[in-house]
C-alpha positions as YAML, in Angstrom:
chain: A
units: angstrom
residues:
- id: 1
  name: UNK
  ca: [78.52, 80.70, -102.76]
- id: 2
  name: UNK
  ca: [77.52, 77.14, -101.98]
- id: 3
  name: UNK
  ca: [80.51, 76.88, -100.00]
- id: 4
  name: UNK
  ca: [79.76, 79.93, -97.71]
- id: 5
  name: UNK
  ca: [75.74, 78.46, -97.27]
- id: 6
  name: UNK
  ca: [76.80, 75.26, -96.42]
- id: 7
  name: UNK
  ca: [79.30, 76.63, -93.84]
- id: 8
  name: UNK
  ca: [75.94, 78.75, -92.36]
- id: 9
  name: UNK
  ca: [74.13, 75.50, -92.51]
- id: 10
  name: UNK
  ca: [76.76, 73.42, -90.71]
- id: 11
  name: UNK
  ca: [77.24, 76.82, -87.89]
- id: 12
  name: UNK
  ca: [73.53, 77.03, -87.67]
- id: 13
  name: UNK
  ca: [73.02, 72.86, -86.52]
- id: 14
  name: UNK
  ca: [76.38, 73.31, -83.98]
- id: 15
  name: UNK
  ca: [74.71, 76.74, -82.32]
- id: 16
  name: UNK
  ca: [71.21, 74.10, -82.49]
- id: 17
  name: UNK
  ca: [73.39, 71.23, -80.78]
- id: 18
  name: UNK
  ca: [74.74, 73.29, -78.21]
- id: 19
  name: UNK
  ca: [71.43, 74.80, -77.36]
- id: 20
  name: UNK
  ca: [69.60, 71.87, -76.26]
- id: 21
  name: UNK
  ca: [72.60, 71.56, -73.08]
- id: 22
  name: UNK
  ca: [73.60, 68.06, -73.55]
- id: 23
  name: UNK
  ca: [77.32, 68.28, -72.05]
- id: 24
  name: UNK
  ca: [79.89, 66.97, -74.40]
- id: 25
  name: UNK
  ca: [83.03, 64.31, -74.13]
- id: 26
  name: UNK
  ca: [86.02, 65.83, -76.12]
- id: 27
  name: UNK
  ca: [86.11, 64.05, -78.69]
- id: 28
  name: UNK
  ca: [82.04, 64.93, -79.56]
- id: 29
  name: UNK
  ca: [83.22, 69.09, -78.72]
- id: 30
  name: UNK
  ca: [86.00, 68.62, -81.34]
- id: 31
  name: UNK
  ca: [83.61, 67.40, -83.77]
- id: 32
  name: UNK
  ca: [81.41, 70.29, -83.40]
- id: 33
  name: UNK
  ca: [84.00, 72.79, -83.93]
- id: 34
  name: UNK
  ca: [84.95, 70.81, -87.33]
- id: 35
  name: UNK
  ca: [81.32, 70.72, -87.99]
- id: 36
  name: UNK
  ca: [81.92, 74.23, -88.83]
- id: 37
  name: UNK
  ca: [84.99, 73.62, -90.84]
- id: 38
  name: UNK
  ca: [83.19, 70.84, -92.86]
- id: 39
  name: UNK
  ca: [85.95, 68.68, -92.58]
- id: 40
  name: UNK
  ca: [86.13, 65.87, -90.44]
- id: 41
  name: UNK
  ca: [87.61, 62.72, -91.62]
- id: 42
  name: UNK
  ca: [91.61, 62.68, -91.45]
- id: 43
  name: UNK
  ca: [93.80, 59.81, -93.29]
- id: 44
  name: UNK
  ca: [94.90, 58.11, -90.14]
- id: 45
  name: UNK
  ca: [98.23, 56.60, -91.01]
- id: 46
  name: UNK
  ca: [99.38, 59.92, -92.53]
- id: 47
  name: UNK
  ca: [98.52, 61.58, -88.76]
- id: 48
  name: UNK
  ca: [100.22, 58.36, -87.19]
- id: 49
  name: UNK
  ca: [103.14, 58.28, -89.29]
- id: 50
  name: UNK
  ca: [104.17, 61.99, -88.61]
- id: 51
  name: UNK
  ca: [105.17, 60.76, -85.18]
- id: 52
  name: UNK
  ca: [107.21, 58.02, -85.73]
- id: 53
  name: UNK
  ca: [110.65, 57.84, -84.67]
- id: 54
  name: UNK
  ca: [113.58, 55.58, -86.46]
- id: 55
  name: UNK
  ca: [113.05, 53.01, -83.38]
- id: 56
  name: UNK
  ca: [109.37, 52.98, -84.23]
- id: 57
  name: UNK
  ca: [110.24, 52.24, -87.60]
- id: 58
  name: UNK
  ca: [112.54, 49.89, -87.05]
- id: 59
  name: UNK
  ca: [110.42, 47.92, -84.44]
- id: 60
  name: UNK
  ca: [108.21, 47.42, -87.00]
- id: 61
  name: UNK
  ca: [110.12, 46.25, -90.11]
- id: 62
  name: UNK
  ca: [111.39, 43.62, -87.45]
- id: 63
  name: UNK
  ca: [108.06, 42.55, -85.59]
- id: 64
  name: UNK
  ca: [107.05, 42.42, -89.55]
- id: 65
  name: UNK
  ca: [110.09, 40.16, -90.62]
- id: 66
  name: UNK
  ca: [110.44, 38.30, -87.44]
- id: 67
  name: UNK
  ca: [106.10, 37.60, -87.92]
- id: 68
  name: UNK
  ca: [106.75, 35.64, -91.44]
- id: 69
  name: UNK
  ca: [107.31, 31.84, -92.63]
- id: 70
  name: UNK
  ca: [110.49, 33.03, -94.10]
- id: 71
  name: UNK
  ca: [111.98, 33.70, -90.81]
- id: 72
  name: UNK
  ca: [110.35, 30.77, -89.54]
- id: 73
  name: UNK
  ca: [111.83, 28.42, -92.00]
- id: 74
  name: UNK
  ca: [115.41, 30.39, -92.23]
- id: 75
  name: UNK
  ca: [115.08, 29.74, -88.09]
- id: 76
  name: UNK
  ca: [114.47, 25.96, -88.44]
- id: 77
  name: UNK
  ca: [117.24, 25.70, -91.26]
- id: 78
  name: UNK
  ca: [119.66, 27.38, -88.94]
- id: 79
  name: UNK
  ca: [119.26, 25.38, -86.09]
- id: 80
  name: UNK
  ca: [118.95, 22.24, -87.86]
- id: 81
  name: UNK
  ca: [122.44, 22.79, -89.96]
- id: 82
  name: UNK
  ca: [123.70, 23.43, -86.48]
- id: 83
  name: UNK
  ca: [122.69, 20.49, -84.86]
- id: 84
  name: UNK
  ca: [123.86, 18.44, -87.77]
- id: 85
  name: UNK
  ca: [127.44, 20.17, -87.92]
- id: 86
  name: UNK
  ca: [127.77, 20.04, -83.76]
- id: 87
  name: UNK
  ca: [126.42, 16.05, -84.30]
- id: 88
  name: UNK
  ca: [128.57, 15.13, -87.17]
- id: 89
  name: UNK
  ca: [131.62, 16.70, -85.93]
- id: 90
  name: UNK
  ca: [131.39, 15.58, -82.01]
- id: 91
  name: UNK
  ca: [134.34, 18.03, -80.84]
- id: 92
  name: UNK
  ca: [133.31, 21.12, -82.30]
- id: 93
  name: UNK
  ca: [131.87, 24.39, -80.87]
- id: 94
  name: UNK
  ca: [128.99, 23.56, -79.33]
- id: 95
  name: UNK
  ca: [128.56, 19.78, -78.37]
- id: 96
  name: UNK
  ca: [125.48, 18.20, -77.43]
- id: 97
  name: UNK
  ca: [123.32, 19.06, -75.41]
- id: 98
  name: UNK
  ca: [123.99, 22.60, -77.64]
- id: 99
  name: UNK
  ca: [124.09, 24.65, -74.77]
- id: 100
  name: UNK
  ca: [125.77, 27.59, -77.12]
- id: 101
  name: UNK
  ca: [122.61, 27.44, -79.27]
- id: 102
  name: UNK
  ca: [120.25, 27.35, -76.48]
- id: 103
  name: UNK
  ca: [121.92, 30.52, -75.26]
- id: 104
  name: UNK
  ca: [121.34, 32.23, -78.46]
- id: 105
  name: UNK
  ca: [117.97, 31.07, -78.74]
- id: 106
  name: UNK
  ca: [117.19, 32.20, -75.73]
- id: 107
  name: UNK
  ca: [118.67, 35.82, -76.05]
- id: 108
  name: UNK
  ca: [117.07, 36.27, -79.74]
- id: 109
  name: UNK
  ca: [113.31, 35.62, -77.66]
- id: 110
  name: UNK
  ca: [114.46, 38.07, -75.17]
- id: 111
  name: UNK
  ca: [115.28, 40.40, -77.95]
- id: 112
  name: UNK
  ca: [112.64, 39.71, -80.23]
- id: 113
  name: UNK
  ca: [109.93, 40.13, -77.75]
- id: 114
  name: UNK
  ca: [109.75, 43.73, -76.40]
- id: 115
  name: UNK
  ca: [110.54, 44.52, -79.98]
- id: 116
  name: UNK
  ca: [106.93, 42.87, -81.29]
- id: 117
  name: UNK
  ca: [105.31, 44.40, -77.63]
- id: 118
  name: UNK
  ca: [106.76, 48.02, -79.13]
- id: 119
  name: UNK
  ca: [105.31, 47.66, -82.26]
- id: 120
  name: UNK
  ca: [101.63, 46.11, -81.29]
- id: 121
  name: UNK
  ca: [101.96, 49.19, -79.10]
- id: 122
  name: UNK
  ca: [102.32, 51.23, -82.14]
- id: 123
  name: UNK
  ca: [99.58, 49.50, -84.15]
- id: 124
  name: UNK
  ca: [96.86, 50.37, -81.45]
- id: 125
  name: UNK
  ca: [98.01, 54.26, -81.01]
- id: 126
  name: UNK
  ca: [97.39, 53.63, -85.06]
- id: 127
  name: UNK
  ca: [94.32, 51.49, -84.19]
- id: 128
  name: UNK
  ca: [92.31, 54.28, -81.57]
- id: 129
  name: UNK
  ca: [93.27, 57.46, -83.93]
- id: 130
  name: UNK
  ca: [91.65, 55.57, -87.09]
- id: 131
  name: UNK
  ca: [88.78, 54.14, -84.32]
- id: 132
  name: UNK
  ca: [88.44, 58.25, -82.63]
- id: 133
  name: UNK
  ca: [88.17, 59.52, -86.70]
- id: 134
  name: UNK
  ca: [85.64, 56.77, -87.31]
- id: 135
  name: UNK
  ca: [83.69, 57.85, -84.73]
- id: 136
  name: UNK
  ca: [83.80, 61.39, -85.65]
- id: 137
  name: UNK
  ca: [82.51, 60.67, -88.98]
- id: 138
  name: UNK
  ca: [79.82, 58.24, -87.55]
- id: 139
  name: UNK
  ca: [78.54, 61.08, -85.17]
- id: 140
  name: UNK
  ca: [78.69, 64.15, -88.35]
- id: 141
  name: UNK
  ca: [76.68, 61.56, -90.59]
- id: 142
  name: UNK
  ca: [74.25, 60.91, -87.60]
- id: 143
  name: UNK
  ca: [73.58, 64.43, -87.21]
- id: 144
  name: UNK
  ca: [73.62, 65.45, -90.21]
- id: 145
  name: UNK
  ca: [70.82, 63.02, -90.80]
- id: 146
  name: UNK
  ca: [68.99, 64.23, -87.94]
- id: 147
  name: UNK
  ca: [69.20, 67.97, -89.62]
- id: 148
  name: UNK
  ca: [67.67, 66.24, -92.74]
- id: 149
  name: UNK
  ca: [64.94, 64.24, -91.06]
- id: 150
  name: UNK
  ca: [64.03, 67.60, -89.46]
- id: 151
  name: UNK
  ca: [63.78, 69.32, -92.53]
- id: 152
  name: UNK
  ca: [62.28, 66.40, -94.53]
- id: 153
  name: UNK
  ca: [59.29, 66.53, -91.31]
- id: 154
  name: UNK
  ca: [58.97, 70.17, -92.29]
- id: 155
  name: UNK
  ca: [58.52, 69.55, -95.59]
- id: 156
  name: UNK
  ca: [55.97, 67.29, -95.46]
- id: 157
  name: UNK
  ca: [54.39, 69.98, -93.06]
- id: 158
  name: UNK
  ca: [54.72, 72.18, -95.83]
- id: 159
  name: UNK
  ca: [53.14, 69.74, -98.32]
- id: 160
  name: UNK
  ca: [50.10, 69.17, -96.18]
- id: 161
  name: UNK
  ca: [49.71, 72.53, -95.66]
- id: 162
  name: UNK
  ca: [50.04, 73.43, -99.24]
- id: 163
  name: UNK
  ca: [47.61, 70.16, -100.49]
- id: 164
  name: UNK
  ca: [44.99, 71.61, -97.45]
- id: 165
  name: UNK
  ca: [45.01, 74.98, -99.45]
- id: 166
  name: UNK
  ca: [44.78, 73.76, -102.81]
- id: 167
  name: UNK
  ca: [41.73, 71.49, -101.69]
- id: 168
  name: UNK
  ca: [40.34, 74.60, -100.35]
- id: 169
  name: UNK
  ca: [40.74, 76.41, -103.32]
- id: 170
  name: UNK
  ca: [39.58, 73.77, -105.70]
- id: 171
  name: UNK
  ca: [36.30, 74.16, -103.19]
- id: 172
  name: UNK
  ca: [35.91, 77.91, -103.88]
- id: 173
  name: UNK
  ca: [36.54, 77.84, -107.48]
- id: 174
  name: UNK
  ca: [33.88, 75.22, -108.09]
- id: 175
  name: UNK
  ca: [31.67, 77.04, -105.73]
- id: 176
  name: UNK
  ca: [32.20, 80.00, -107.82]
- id: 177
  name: UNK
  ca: [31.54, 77.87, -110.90]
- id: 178
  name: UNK
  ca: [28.57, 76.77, -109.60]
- id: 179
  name: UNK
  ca: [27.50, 80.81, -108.78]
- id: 180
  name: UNK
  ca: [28.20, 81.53, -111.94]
- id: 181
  name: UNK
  ca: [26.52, 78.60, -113.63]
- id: 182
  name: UNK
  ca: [23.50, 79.36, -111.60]
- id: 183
  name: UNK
  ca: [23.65, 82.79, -112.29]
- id: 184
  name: UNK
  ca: [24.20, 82.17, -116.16]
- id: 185
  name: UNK
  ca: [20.98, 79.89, -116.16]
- id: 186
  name: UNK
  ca: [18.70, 81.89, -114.04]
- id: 187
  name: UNK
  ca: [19.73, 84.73, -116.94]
- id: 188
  name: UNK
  ca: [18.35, 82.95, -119.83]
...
């Protein structure tokens, strides 16, 4: 039963939004039709997540591994063994100036970087669906407050009204006291 008043509640303040003509942006006209649902707020990654592809996926276990000390350090070990190998032994694969490594260097950045671009890509489609639920959430609470402000204002209406009649009944009843007092002593 609570349920079913609070969905009358929630349909009553949309039809009481939509009345006063204020023309609304899409993501404000989705909110009022979820309004009526009740339910607003949405676990973002779980949205984002159902529409990720294995490349998606994979762009971002690399821009994740490629972003850490570990590959920083496993890098610098790399290149340093190399240049130490190519140093010691003068004739080997790739002699100084290590041209070969340069080469590889340079096509790992090439590599590397449209794979971090693809997944900061992803993180803001993740970023603006958790901002566009925030948002929705921000406007529900702010009208729902609005609905209770209203009704608190019409409950203090209610109070005044209320404390006006009981001082105007406390006024009659001791006028009548006083009748009846005066009508009791004028007896004797």
């Amino acid at each position: 039963m609570s349920n079913e008043d609070d969905n009358i509640s929630s349909e009553k303040l949309v039809r009481e939004i939509l009345e006063q003509g204020e023309i609304f942006n899409d993501i404000e006209e989705d909110l009022l039709h979820e309004l009526i649902e009740n339910k607003i707020s949405s676990d973002s990654t779980v949205d984002h997540a159902q529409n990720t592809t294995f490349g998606n996926r994979m762009a971002d276990k690399i821009a994740e591994s490629v972003g850490s000390w570990r590959f920083i350090i496993i890098a610098l070990a790399i290149i340093a063994i190399w240049i130490v190998i190519n140093t010691i032994f003068k004739k080997l694969f790739d002699p100084f100036p290590f041209i070969l490594l340069n080469l590889v260097l340079s096509c790992t950045a090439a590599i590397q970087a449209p794979v971090i671009m693809m997944s900061q890509n992803r993180q803001e489609d993740k970023d603006r669906i958790k901002s566009k639920n925030d948002y929705k959430v921000n406007l529900k609470s702010e009208l729902i407050i609005q609905d209770l402000h209203k009704k608190m204002d019409s409950l203090i209406e209610n109070q005044k009204i209320l404390v006006k009649n009981q001082s105007i009944m406390v006024e009659y009843i001791e006028s009548l006291q006083e009748k009846s007092t005066t009508h009791v002593s004028s007896d004797k």
